[in-house]
Structures are given as structure tokens and as C-alpha cells.
C-alpha positions as CSV (number, residue, x, y, z in Angstrom):
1,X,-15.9,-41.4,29.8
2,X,-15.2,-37.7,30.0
3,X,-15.1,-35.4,27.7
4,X,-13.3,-31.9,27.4
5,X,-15.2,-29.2,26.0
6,X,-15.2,-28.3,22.8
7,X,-13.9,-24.9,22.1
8,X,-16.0,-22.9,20.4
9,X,-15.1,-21.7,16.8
10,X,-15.2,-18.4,16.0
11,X,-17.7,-17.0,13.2
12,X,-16.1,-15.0,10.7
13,X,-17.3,-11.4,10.3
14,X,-18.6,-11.2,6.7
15,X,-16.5,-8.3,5.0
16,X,-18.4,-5.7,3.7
17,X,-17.6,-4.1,0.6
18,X,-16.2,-0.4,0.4
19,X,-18.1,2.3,-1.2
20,X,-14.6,2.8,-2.9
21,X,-12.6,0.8,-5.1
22,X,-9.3,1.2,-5.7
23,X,-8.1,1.4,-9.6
24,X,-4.6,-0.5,-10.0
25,X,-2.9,-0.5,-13.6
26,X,0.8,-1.7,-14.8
27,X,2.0,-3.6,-12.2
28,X,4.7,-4.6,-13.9
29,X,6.0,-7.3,-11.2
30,X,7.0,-4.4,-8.4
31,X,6.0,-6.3,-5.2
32,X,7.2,-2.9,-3.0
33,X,4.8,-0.6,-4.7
34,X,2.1,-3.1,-4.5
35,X,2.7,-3.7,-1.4
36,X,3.0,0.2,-0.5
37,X,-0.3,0.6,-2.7
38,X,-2.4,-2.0,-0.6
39,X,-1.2,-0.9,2.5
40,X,-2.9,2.6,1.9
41,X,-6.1,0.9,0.6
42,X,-6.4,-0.4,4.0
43,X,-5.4,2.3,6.0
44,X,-8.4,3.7,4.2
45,X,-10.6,1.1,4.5
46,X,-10.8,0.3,0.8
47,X,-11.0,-3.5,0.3
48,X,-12.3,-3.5,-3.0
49,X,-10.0,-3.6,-6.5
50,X,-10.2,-3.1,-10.0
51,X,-7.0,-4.0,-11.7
52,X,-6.3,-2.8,-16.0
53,X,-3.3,-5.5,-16.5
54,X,0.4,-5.9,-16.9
55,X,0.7,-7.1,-14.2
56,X,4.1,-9.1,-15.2
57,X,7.2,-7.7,-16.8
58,X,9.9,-5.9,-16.3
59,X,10.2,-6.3,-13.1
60,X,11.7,-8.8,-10.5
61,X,8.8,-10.6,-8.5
62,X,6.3,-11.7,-11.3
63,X,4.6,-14.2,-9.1
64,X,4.2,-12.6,-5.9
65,X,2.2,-9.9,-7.4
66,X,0.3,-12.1,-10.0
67,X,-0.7,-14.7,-6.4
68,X,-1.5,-11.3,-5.3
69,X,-3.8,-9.6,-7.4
70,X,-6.1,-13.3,-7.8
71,X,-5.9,-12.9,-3.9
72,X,-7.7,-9.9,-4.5
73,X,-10.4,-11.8,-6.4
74,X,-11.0,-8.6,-8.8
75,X,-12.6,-7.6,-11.7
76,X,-9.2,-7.5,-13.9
77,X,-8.5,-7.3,-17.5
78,X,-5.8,-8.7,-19.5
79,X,-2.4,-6.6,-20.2
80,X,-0.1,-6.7,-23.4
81,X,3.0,-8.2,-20.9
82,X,0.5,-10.6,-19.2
83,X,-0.6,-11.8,-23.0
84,X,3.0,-11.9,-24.0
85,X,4.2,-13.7,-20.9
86,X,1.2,-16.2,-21.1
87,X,1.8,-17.1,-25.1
88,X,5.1,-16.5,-25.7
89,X,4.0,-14.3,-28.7
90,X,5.7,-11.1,-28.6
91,X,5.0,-8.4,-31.1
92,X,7.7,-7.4,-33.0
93,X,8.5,-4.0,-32.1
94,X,8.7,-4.8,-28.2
95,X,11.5,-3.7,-27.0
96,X,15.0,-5.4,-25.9
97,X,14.5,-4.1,-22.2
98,X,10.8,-5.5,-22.0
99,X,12.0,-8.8,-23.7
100,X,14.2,-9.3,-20.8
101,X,11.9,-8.8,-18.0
102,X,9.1,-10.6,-20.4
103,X,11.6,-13.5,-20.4
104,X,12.1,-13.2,-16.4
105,X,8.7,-13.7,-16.1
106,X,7.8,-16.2,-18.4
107,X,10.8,-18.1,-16.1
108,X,9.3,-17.6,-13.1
109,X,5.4,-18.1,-13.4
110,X,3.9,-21.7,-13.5
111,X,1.3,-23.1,-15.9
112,X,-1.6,-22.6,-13.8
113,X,-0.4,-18.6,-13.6
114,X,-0.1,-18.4,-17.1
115,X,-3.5,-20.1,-17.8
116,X,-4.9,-17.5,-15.6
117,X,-3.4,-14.8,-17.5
118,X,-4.3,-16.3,-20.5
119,X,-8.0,-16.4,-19.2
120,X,-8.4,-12.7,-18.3
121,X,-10.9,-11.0,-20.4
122,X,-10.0,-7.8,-23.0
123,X,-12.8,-5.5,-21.5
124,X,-15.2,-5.5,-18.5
125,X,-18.1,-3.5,-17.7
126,X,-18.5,-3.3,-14.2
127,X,-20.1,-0.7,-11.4
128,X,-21.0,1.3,-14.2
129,X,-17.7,2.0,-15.7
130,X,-15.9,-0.1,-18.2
131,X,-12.0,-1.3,-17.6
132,X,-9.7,-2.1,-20.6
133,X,-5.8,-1.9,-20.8
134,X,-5.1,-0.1,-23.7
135,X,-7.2,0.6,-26.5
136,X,-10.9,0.4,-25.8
137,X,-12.0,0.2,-30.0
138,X,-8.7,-2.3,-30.5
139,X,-8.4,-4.0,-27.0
140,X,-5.5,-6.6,-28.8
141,X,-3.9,-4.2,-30.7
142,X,-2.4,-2.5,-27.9
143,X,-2.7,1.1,-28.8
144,X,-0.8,4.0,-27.0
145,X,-3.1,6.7,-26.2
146,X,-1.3,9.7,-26.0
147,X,-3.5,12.3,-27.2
148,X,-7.2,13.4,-28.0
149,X,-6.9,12.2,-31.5
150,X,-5.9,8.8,-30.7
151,X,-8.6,8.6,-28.0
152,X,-11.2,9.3,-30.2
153,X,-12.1,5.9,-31.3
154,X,-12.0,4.6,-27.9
155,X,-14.6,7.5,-26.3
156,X,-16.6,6.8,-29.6
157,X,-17.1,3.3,-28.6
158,X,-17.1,3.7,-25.2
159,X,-20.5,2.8,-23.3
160,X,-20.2,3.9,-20.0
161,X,-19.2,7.6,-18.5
162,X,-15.8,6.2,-17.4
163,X,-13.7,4.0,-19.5
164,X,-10.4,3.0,-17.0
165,X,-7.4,2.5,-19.2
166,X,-3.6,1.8,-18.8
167,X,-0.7,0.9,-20.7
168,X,0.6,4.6,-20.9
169,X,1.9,4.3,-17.8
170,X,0.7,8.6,-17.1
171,X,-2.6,9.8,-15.1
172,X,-4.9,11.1,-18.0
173,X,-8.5,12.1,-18.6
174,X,-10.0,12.3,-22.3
175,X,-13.5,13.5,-22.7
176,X,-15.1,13.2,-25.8
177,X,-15.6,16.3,-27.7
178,X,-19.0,18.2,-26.8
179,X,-19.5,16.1,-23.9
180,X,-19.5,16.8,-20.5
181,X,-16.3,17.8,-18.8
182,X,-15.5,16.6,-15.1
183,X,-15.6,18.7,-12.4
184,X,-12.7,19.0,-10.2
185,X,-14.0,19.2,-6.2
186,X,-10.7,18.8,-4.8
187,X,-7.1,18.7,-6.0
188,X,-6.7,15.6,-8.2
189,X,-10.3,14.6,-7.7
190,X,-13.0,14.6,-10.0
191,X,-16.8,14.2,-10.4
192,X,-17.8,12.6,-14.1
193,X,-21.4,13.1,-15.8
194,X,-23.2,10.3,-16.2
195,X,-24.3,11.3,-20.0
196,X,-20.4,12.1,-20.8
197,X,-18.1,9.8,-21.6
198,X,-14.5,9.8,-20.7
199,X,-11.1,8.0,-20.8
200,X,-9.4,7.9,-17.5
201,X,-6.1,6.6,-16.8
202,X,-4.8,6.0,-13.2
203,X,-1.2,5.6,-14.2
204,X,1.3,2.9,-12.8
205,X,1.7,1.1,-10.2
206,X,5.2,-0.1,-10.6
207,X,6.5,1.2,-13.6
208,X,5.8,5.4,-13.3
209,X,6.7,7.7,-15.9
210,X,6.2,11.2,-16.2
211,X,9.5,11.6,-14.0
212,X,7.8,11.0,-10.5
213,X,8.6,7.7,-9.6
214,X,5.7,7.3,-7.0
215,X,3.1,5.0,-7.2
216,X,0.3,6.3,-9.1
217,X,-3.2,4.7,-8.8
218,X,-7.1,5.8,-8.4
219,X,-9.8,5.8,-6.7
220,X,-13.1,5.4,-7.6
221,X,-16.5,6.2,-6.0
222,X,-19.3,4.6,-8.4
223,X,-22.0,6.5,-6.4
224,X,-21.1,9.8,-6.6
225,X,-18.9,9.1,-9.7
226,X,-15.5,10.7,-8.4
227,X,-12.3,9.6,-9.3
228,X,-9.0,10.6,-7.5
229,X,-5.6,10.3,-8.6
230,X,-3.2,9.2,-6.0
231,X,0.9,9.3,-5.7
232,X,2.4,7.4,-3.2
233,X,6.4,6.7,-1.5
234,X,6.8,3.1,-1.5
235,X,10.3,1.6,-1.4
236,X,12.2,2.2,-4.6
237,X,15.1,1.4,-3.6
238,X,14.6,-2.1,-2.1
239,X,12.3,-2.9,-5.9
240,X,15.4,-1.8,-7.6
241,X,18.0,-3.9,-5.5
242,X,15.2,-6.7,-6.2
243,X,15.8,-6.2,-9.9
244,X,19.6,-6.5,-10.0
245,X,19.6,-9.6,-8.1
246,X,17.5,-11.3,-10.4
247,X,20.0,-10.5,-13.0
248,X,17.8,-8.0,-15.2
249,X,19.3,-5.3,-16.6
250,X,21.1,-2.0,-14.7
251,X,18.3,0.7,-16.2
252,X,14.9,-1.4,-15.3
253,X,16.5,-0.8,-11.8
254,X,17.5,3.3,-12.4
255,X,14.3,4.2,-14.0
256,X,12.2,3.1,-11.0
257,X,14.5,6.2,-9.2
258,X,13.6,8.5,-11.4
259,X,9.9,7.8,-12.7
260,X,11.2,7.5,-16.7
């Protein structure tokens, strides 16, 4: 009997890891910007991801990000919107507008999605830096830092020269008082002290404020503890349309055009 022969298989080139991981925050289901955000990681060769939660909400393709982001296989902590979706507990002072898109998502996720969200730790230390989405002292309580006051308790717990927050939805840096203060070596890159200890804040992926309506994210570079703050196009425009033909409301669509 003859026998044909075999084809040989080919071996899969183990990936390495980047020296730079990418820093992904408040999601908030916008598949374009996520999409726009990954596609730069790889045209820089980044392949590894740290992601600070809310990765649901308000937005119109919950579960294509969320299948995303545990594609990933990243070190990522658990967001108010992921808790709410996952539960069905909502605090009471949420918002109409994010009770809509919580409810979209809650619609659209299955069990096992939720049970992941659900899983997520409140805070990881990882790479030398510590992630957390919102309050750092309070990770539950869901705490808007806005200022230095309100920061204070997080820096005074914090353990690590870089705590990576979200939630606010803006690019900030707190440093606790006394400390160390990064040193900027580029526009919109910085290089931390390892005996500081500051709050840094890479803003949002899909949900921008501060009236740019860009994606914001950071980069991180554990070795030579820099951090840069990225703001990228992606298509509004399509995430928007996305939105009003799920049948969310008319402003979760404008405010992705204007960054509010």
C-alpha cells in the first residue's frame, strides 16, 4: 500500500513579549476605538495589555469587546459598569443614560461573560505598578478622583511608584505631596521615581471626555518607568451609528462626536 506524504506542520513561533504594555481603561462597549486602539498597538509592536475596567456600558457592542479583551489574556481589574452589568446591583445615583446602556448590556452578555466579569479582581500589582479602577483606598466604592485632595488616600495607600486608575474618563497624574515628581522627556511622556508614588490615569478608550473625542490610552515601559499618553482617530462616526441601531439613546451617540 502507498502512502502520500505527510505534510509537515508548521511550528508556531513563540510570541515574545513587548518591553511595552499598553494601558486600556473605560471601554465602555466601543468596538471602533478598540479596534482603532489595537490596531496601533500592533503597528508598534506592542502585544502586551493592561486593562482598568468598564469594559461594558453605554455603548453598543458589549460582547465583542468583552470576547476581546479575555482574547487578550491580561492582567485586568474589575469596573463599576462591569460589576453592575454582572450583578444587576446598581447604585443608586447612576444615572438614567448609564442605566440604559447598563441594561443593553446586561441583554446582550451570556452567563459565562458575566461570571467572568464577576471574577475580575478589585486591584492588581503587576510589573511593578499596581492597576485599580477607581479608588485605590475604596476599590468598591467607586470614587471620582478629580483632584489632589481626593487622591490623597489613594497615593497614601498606594505601594508601588505607579498606581494606573480609571473611571474619570481624563488623562491625569497625582503625585503624592513631597514625593518625587515625574519628569517629562518628551511631549506627553513621562519618567516616574521609583521611591515616589503616583496616580496615573490613561483616560478612555471609548467614552472620552475632556471635549477630544479621540481615543485616549497609555503606554507603559516597566524598565525605564515611562508612561505616555496617547490620543488617537478611530471611527466615531460608524460607533455612533452602532449605538442608534441598537436603540440606545440619541446623546450616548452625540457625545462620542464631541469627547463630553
Amino acid at each position: 500500500m502507498v502512502t502520500s506524504p505527510k505534510t509537515p506542520t508548521k511550528k508556531r513561533t513563540p510570541r515574545i513579549p513587548s518591553a511595552e504594555i499598553a494601558v486600556l481603561s473605560d471601554i465602555h462597549s466601543n468596538l471602533q476605538a478598540l479596534q482603532a486602539v489595537l490596531a496601533e498597538c500592533k503597528r508598534r509592536k506592542i502585544n502586551r495589555f493592561f486593562c482598568l475596567g468598564d469594559i461594558v456600558g453605554y455603548g453598543a457592542n458589549p460582547m465583542e469587546c468583552l470576547k476581546i479583551i479575555r482574547s487578550l489574556k491580561c492582567p485586568t481589574v474589575i469596573g463599576n459598569h462591569d460589576y453592575y452589568v454582572a450583578t444587576g446591583r446598581v447604585d443608586f445615583d447612576v444615572s438614567p443614560l448609564a442605566r440604559v446602556g447598563l441594561q443593553h448590556s446586561e441583554q446582550m452578555l451570556t452567563k459565562n461573560a458575566k461570571k467572568w466579569l464577576i471574577e475580575l479582581p478589585q486591584v492588581v500589582h503587576t510589573d511593578g505598578v499596581t492597576l485599580v479602577h477607581a479608588s485605590l483606598a475604596e476599590p468598591l466604592e467607586w470614587h471620582y478622583i478629580m483632584d489632589l485632595e481626593e487622591a490623597v488616600a489613594c497615593l497614601n495607600v498606594c505601594t508601588t511608584p505607579i498606581c494606573f486608575y480609571g473611571h474619570t474618563h481624563l488623562q491625569k497624574v497625582y503625585v503624592k505631596n513631597g514625593g518625587p515628581k515625574p519628569k517629562m522627556i518628551e511631549e506627553n511622556k513621562f519618567q516616574f521615581d521609583r521611591d515616589g508614588a503616583c496616580l496615573v490615569n490613561p483616560g478612555s478608550v471609548g467614552q472620552p471626555r475632556g471635549e477630544d473625542p479621540r481615543a485616549h490610552f497609555a503606554i507603559l515601559h516597566p524598565e525605564s518607568l515611562t508612561v505616555e499618553f496617547l490620543r488617537i482617530e478611530y471611527d466615531a462616526q460608524a460607533a455612533a451609528a452602532a449605538i442608534l441601531d441598537a436603540g440606545l439613546p440619541p446623546f450616548l451617540a452625540q457625545r462620542l462626536l464631541i469627547g463630553r
